[in-house]
C-alpha positions in Angstrom: -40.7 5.6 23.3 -40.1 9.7 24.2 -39.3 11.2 21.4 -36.1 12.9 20.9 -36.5 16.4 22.6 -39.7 16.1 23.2 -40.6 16.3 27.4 -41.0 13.3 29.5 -44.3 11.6 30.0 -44.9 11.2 33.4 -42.1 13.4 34.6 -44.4 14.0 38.3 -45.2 10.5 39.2 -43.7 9.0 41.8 -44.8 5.1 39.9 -41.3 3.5 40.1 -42.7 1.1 37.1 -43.8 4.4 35.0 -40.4 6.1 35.9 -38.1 3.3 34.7 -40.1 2.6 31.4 -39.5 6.5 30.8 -35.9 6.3 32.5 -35.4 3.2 29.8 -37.1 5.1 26.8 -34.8 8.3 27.5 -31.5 6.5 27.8 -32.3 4.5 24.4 -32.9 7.7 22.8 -29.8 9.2 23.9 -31.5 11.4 26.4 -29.2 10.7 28.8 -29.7 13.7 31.5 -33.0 12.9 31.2 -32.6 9.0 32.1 -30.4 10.1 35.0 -32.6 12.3 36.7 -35.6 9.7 36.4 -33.5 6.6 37.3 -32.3 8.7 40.8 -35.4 9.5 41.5 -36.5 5.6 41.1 -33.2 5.1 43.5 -34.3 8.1 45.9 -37.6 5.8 46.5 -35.7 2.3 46.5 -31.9 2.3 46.9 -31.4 -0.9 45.9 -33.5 -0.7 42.9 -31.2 -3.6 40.4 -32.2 -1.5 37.2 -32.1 1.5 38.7 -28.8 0.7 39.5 -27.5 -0.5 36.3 -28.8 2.4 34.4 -27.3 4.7 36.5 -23.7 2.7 36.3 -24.1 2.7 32.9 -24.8 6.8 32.4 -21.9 7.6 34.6 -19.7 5.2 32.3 -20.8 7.0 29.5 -20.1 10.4 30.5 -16.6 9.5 32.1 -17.4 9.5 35.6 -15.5 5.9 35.8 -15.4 6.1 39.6 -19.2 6.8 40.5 -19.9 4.1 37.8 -17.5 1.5 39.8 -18.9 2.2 43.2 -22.5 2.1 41.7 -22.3 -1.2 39.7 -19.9 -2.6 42.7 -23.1 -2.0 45.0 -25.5 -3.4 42.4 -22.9 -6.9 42.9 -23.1 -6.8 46.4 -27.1 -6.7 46.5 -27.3 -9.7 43.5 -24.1 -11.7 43.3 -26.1 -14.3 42.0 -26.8 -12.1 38.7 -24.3 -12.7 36.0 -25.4 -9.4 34.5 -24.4 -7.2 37.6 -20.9 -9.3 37.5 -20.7 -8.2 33.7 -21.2 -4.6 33.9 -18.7 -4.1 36.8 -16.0 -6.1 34.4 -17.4 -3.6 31.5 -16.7 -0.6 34.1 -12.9 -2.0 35.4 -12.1 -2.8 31.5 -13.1 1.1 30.9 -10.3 2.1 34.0 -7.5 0.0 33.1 -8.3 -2.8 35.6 -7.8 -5.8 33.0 -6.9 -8.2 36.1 -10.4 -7.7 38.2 -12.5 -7.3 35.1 -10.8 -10.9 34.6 -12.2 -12.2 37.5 -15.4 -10.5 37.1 -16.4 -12.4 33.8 -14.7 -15.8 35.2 -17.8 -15.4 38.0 -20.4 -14.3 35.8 -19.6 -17.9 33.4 -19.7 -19.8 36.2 -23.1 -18.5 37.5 -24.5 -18.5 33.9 -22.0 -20.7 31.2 -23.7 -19.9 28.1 -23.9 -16.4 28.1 -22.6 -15.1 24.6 -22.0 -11.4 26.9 -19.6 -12.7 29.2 -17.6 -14.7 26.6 -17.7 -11.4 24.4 -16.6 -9.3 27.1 -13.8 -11.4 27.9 -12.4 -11.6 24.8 -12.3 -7.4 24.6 -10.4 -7.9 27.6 -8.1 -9.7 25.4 -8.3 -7.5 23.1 -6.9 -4.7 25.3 -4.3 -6.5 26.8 -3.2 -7.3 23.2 -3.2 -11.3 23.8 -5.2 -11.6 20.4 -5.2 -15.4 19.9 -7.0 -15.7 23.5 -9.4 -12.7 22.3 -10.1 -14.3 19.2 -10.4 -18.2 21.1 -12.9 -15.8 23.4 -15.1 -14.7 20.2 -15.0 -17.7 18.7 -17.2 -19.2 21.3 -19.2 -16.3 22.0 -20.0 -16.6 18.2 -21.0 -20.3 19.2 -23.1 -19.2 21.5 -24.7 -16.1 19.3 -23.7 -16.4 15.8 -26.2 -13.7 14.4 -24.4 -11.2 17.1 -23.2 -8.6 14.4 -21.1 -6.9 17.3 -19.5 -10.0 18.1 -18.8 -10.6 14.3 -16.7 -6.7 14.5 -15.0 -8.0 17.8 -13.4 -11.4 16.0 -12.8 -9.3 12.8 -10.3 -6.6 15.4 -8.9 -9.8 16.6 -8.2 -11.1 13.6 -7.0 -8.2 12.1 -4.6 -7.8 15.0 -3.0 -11.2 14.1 -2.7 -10.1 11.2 -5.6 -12.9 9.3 -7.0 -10.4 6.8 -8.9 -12.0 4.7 -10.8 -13.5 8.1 -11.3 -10.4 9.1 -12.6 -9.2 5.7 -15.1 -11.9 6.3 -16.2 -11.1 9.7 -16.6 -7.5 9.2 -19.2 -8.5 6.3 -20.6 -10.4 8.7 -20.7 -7.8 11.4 -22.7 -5.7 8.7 -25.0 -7.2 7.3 -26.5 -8.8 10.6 -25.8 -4.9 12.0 -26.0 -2.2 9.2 -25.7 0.9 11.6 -22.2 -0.4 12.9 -20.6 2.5 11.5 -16.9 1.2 12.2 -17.9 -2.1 10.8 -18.3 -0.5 7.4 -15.2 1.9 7.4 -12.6 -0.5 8.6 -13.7 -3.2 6.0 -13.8 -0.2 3.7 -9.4 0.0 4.9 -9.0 -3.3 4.4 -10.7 -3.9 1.1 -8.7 -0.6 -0.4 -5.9 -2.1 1.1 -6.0 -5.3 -1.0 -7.0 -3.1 -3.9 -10.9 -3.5 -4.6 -11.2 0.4 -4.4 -15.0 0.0 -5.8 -16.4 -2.3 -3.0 -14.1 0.1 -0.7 -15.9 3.2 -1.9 -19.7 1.1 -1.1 -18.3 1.1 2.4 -16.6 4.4 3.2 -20.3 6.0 1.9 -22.4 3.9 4.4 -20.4 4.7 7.0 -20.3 8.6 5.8 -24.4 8.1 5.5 -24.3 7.1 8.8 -22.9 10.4 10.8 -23.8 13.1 8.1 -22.5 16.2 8.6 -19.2 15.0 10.5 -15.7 15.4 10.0 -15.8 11.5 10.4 -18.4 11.7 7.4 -16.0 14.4 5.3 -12.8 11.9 5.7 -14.9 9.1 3.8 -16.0 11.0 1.4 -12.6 12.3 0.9 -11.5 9.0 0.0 -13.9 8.0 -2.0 -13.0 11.4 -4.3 -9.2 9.7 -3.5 -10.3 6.5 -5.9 -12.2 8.7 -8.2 -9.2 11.2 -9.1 -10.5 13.8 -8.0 -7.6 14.6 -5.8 -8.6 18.6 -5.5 -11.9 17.6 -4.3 -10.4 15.3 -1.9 -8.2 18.0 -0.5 -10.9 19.8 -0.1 -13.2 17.2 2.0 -10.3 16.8 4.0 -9.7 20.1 4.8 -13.6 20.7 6.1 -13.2 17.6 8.0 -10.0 19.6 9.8 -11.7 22.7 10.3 -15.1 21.1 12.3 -12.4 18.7 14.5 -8.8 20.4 13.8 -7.2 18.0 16.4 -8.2 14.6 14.4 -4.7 13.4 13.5 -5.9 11.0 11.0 -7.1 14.0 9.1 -4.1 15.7 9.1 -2.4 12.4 8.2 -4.5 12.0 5.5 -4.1 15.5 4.2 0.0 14.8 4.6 -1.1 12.1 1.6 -2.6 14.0 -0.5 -0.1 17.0 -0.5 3.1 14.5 -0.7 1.0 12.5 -3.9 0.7 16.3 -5.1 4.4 16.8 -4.5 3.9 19.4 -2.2 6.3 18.1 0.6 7.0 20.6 2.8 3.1 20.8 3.5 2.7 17.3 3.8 5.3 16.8 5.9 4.3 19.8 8.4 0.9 17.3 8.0 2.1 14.5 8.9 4.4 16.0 11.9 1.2 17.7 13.4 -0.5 14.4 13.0 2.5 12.9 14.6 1.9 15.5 17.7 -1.8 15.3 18.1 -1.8 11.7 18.6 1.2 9.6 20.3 -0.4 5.9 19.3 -0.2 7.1 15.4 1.4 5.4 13.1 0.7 7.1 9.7 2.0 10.2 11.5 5.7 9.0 11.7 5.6 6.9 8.6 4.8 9.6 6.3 7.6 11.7 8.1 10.3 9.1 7.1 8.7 8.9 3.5 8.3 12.4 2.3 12.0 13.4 2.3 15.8 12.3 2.5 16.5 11.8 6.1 19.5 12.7 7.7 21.1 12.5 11.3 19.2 15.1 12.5 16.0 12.7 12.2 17.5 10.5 14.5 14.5 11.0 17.5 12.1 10.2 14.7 14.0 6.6 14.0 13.8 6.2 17.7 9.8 6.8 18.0 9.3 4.2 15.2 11.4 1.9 16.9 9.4 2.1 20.2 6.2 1.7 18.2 7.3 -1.8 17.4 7.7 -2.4 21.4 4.1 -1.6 22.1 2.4 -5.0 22.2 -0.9 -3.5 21.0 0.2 -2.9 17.9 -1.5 -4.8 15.1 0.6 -6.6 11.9 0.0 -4.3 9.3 0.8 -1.6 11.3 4.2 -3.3 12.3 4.5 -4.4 8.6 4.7 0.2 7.7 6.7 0.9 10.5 9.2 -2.1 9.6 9.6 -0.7 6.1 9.7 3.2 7.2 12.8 2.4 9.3 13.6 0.0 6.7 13.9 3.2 4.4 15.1 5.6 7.6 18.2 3.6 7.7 18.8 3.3 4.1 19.0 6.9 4.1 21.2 7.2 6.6 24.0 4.9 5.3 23.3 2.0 8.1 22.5 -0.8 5.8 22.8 -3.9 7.9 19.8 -2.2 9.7 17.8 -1.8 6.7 18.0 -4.6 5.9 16.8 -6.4 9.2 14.3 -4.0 9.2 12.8 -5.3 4.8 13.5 -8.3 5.8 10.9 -8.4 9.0 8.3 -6.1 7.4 8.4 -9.0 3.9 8.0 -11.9 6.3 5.2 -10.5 8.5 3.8 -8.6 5.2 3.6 -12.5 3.7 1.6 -13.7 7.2 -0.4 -10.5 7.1 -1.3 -11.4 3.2 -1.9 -15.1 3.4 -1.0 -15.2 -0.2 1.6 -16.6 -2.4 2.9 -16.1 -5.3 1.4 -19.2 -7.7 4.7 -19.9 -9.7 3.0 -22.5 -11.9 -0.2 -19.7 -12.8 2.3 -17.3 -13.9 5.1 -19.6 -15.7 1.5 -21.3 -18.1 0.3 -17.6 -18.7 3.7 -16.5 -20.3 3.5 -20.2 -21.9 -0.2 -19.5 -23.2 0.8 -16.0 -24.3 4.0 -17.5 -26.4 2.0 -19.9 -27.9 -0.9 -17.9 -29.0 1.1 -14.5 -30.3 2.9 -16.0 -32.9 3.3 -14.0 -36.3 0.7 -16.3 -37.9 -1.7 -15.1 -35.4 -0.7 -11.5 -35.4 -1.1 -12.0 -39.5 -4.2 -13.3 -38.8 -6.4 -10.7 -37.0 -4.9 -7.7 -38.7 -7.9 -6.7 -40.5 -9.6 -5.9 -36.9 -6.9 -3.4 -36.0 -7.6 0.1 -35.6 -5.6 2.8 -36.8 -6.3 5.0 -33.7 -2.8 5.8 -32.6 -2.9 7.7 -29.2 -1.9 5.1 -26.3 1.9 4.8 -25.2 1.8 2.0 -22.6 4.9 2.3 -20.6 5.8 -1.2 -19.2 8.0 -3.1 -17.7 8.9 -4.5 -14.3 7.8 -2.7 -10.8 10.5 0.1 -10.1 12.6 -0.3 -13.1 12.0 3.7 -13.8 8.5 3.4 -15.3 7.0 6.4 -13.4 10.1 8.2 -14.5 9.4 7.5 -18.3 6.0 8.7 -17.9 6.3 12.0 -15.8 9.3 12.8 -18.6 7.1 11.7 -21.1 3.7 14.0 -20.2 5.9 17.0 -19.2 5.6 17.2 -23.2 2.7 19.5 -23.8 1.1 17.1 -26.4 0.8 14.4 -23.8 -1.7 13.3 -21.1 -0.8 11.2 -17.7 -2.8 8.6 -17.4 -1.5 6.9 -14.4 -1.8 3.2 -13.7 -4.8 2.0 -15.8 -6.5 -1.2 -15.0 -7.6 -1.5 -18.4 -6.1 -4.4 -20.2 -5.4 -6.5 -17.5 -9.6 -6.2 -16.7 -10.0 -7.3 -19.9 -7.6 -9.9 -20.6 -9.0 -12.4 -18.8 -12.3 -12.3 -21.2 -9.9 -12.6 -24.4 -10.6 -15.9 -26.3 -10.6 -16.9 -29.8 -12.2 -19.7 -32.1 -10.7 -22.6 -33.6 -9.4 -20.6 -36.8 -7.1 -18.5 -34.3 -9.5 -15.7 -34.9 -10.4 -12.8 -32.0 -14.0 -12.2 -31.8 -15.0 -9.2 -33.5 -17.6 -7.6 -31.1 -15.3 -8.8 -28.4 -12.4 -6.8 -30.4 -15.0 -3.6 -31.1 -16.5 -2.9 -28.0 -13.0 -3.2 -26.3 -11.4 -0.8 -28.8 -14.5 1.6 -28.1 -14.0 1.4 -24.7 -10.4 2.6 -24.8 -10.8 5.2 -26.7 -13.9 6.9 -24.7 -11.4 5.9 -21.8 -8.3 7.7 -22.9 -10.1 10.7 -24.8 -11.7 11.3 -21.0 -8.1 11.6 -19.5 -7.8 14.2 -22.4 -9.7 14.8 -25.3 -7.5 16.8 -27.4 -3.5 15.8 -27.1 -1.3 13.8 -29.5 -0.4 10.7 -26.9 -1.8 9.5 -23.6 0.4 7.1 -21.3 -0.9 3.7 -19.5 1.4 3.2 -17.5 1.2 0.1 -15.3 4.3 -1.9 -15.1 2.2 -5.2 -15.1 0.6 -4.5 -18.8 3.8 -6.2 -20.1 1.4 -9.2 -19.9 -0.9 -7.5 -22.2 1.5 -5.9 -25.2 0.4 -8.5 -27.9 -3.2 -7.6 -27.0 -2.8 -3.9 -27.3 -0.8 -4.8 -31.1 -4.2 -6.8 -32.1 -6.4 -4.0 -31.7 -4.1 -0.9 -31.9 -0.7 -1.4 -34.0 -0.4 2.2 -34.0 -0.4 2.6 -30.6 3.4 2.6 -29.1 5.0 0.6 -26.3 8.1 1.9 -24.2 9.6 -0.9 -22.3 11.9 -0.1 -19.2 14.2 -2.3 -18.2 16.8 -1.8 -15.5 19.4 -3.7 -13.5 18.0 -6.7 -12.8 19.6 -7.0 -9.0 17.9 -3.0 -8.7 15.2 -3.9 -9.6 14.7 -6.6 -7.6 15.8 -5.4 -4.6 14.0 -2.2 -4.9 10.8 -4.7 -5.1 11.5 -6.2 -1.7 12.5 -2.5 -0.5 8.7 -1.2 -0.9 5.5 -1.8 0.8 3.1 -2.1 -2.5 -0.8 -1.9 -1.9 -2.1 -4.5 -3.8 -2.1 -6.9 -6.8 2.2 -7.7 -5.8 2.2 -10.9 -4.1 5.2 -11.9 -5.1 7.0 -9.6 -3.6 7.3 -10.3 -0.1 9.8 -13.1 -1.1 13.3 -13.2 -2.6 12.8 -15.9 -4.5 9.8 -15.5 -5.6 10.9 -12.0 -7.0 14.0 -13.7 -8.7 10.6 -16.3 -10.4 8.7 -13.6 -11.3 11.4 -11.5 -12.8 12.4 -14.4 -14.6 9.0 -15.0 -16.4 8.7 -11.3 -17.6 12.3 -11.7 -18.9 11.2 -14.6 -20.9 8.0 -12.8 -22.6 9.5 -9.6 -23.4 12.1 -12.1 -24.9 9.4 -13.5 -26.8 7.8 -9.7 -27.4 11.1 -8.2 -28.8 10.7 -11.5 -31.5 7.4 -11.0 -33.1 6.5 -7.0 -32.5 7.9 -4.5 -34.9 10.1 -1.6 -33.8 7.4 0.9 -34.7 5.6 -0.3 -32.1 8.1 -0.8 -29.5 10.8 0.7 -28.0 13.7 -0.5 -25.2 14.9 2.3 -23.2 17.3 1.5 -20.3 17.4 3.3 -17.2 21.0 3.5 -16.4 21.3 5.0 -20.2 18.6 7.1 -19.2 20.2 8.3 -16.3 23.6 8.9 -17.1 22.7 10.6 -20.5 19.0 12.2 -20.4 19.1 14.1 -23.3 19.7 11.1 -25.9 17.1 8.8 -24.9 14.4 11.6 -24.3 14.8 12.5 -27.7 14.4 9.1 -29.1 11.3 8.0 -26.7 9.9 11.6 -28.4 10.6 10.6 -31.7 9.0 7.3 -31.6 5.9 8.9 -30.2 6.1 11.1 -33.1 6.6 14.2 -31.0 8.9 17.2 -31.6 11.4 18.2 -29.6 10.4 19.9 -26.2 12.7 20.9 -23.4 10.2 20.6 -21.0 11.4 16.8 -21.2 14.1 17.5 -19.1 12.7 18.9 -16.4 11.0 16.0 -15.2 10.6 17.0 -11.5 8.7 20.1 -12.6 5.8 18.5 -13.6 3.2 18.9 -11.1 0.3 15.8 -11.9 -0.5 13.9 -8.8 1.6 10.6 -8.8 0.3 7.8 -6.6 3.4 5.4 -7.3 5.7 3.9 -5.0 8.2 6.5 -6.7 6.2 9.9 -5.8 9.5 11.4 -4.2 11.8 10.4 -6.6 10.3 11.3 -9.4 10.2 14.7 -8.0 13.7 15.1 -8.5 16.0 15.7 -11.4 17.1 13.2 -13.0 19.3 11.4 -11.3 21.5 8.6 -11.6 22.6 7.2 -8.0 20.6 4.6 -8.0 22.6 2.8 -10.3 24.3 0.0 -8.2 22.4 0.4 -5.4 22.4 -3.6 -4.5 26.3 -2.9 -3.8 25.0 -1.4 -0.8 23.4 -4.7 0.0 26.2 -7.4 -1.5 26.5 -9.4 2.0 22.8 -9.7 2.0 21.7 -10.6 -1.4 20.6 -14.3 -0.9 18.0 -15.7 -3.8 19.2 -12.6 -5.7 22.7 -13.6 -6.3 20.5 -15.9 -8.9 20.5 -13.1 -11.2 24.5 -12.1 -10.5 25.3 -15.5 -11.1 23.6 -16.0 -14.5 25.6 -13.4 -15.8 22.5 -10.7 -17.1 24.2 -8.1 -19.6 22.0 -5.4 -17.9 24.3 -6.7 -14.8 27.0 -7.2 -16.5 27.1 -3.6 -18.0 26.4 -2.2 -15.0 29.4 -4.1 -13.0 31.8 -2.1 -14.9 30.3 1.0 -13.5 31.3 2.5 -10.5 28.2 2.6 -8.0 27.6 6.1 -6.3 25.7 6.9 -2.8 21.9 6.0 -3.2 19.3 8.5 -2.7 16.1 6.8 -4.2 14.6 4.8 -6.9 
């Protein structure tokens, strides 16, 4: 092999065998000049040299000089027409130029003159792929995969096709696949990376976004993965940062600007995110994140209407894959929300839930969640509680903030650590990872080194969110599973449970596009199921946990009368008085929440009523109007105002 840079072996012979093992050697190296001044040479001797010919096509293709590489690779089929190979490469070349139709016919005649070639098949199916008839494509890979199943590159091609019909957790599988059998297949390891962060395994996602970086060191490409990698880790300043090199090596990358739109609107620093996102927008017209984070970093208004019409044409483009349709469906879901047209938005939810559930392939398990609300009635019971008290700890500083998705947890919290005693600590996992190893013997009694390492590991947890304040919030709606488990090891600790409209909060469910661990809601009715079972544990909650440890707060009281509420969520946290408190949207922490704009704004309270908006169009929801719900029933009384956010 000639070494990179180093000079060419035999670069005066006139051998034609010597100059095409060096004219080989240089074009696997990436010498490509090099290759192309050997391999003319060879042709200079022997015009219709076949590999001198194929070379040459395939350096011209490289270097986007489409039409010498047509007319070279179209002579290298007229010489061997018998050659499946030569038939390949010109389909390769016409695919390259847009000619889907002859590159077609090109791979029909190299499968007849060679039927069990795993190439062909391949290449047909990136044909396809590039004439967005996926299900073909994928048919195409599938039997190229037959033919070569340890093909890694064949592995990433059915994992793009299966992406594109929207069959993640195929294509999860085949870019695995694609590499291990093919570990330098950069884009193989970033776009499982996406798709794993997507469904919310942000460690496995990190393991992928750093072999790709490791892969093209010293790249902007590189920078962006290790930006997100910083993204899971907090570190949302180092991220920014990363982000910003990657822009200043390639400043016309629009998924770097994109991205840096993300980290500045988390940030709450909209009008730079949004001049992000709008240059991202510009650099690239097939974006998507572009747009998208145009329509979700501010109130739109009539003067966004060309925006609203871009969106719309990216759902016309057939090449467009399902989770890409799925954010543009609820952008414009939101666009015409803000704008008043609510038939339209409602098209537009209802489209980006039902491809969002086929894009998924999940759903909600009504009979897993209805026996874990039994298991956890059954097994808190004051007896129990009675029974492991002498475990508990004293240490006092968590205030998990539950609830149900958007019924104003992110509000409580961002009003909550605006207090200068109290830390953020976002959405933590904690409980939830450790719930499932909870257990107890036949005496009803909680293991003890079970119970001590997990209180151990909370507090080094919290104290490294901060080590010095009074209180530090958990806020993840979901933990509402978990408040009996909390009470066993931390009865000092305090809960502040949010509850909301139920038809709001529903509807506000369906209205967002959540990342991960929400698979129940894609689906009116399961919503209605799901809201239903929480109802009837924090039923069960309210029963057997003292008021010292938990407080009700409800968002439409919150809204309409700050001041009251504040002070009582304060003093059962055992905090003085700060006014701070009721300056909310001041508080500058990075949210990551489906309400990062909202809770950037005083407090407000239009979103009180908001289904009105949506009365013709309620469906499985009307369950909850129907059963008569005080919440609902308080807030029917009420006069509904214009919406502006949750």
């Amino acid at each position: 092999m000639v070494p990179d840079g180093a000079p060419l072996s035999l670069a005066s012979s006139s051998d034609i065998p010597t100059l095409l093992r060096d004219a080989i050697d240089a074009y696997g190296n990436g010498q490509g000049q090099d290759a192309e001044r050997l391999t003319r040479r060879i042709l200079a001797q022997q015009p219709d040299h076949l590999a001198g010919l194929q070379i040459l096509a395939a350096i011209a293709g490289q270097t986007d000089r489409l039409p010498l590489a047509l007319k070279v690779a179209q002579r290298a089929v007229s010489l061997h027409p018998d050659l499946a190979s030569t038939h390949i490469q010109l389909a390769n070349l016409l695919r390259q130029a847009g000619n889907l139709a002859d590159a077609t016919k090109a791979l029909e005649v190299a499968l007849c003159l060679q039927p069990d070639s795993a190439e062909a098949q391949n290449d047909l199916g990136l044909v396809h792929l590039a004439a967005s008839e996926f299900r073909r494509a994928a048919d195409r890979f599938a039997e190229a995969l037959r033919l070569d199943p340890k093909s890694g590159l064949i592995h990433y091609n059915m994992a793009l096709a299966s992406e594109a019909l929207g069959s993640l957790p195929a294509a999860v599988e085949c870019y695995q696949e694609a590499t291990r059998l093919r570990p330098s297949l950069v884009e193989a390891h970033f776009k499982l990376g996406l798709l794993l962060e997507e469904q919310g395994h942000r460690e496995r996602a990190g393991e992928c976004f750093r072999a790709a970086a490791a892969l093209r060191p010293g790249t902007a490409f590189a920078l962006l993965c290790e930006a997100r990698v910083q993204g899971f880790a907090s570190d949302d300043a180092a991220a920014e940062e990363l982000v910003r090199r990657a822009i200043s090596l390639e400043p016309r990358r629009s998924d770097a600007h994109a991205m840096l739109g993300t980290i500045l609107m988390q940030g709450g620093r909209f009008e730079e995110a949004a001049a992000s996102f709008d240059l991202a927008n510009a650099l690239n017209a097939q974006d998507i994140l572009g747009p998208v984070g145009l329509v979700e970093v501010k109130q739109l208004s009539e003067a966004d209407r060309p925006l609203i019409g871009q969106l719309e044409l990216k759902l016309e483009n057939p090449a467009i894959t399902g989770h890409e349709a799925v954010l543009v469906h609820f952008a414009l879901g939101k666009a015409y929300d803000d704008l008043g047209e609510y038939r339209h938005a409602i098209e537009h939810f209802d489209s980006a839930n039902a491809l969002k559930k086929r894009v998924r392939n999940k759903r909600y398990d009504h009979e897993a969640h209805a026996g874990l609300v039994d298991r956890l009635v059954q097994r808190f019971t004051p007896q129990f509680i009675a029974r492991n008290r002498d475990m508990a700890s004293q240490w006092d500083v968590p205030v998990l903030i539950v609830g149900m998705p958007r019924s104003g947890t992110t509000l409580a919290e961002q009003i909550l650590s605006s207090h200068p005693e109290v830390a953020a600590g976002g959405e933590l996992t904690f409980w939830t990872d450790r719930a499932a190893d909870f257990g107890v013997d036949r005496d009803g009694r909680i293991d003890p080194a079970w119970m001590r390492e997990t209180q151990s590991a909370y507090q080094v947890m919290l104290r490294q969110i901060s080590p010095d304040v009074r209180r530090v919030t958990d806020k993840l709606p979901q933990n509402f599973h978990n408040v009996g488990l909390l009470h066993a090891a931390f009865p000092g600790a305090r809960v502040i449970h949010c509850r909301r409209d139920p038809i709001d909060t529903c509807l506000s469910i369906y209205f967002n596009n959540f990342a991960n661990g929400m698979d129940f809601s894609f689906d009116r009715a399961w919503i209605v199921d799901y809201y239903q079972q929480y109802e009837r544990l924090t039923d069960h909650w309210r029963s057997v946990l003292p008021s010292s440890f938990l407080l009700e707060i409800g968002y439409e009281e919150l809204v309409g009368a700050p001041e009251p509420v504040i002070r009582r969520m304060l003093d059962f946290c055992g905090l003085e008085w700060n006014e701070a408190c009721l300056r909310p949207e001041r508080n500058q922490r990075v949210i990551k929440t489906a309400s990062l704009w909202q809770a950037r704004q005083p407090i407000y309270g239009t979103s009180v009523s908001r289904w009105r908006r949506y009365e013709p169009w309620l469906d499985a929801f009307d369950r909850l109007l129907a059963g008569g719900h005080p919440q609902t029933r308080h807030v029917l009384s009420k006069q509904g105002s214009e919406w502006q956010g949750d």
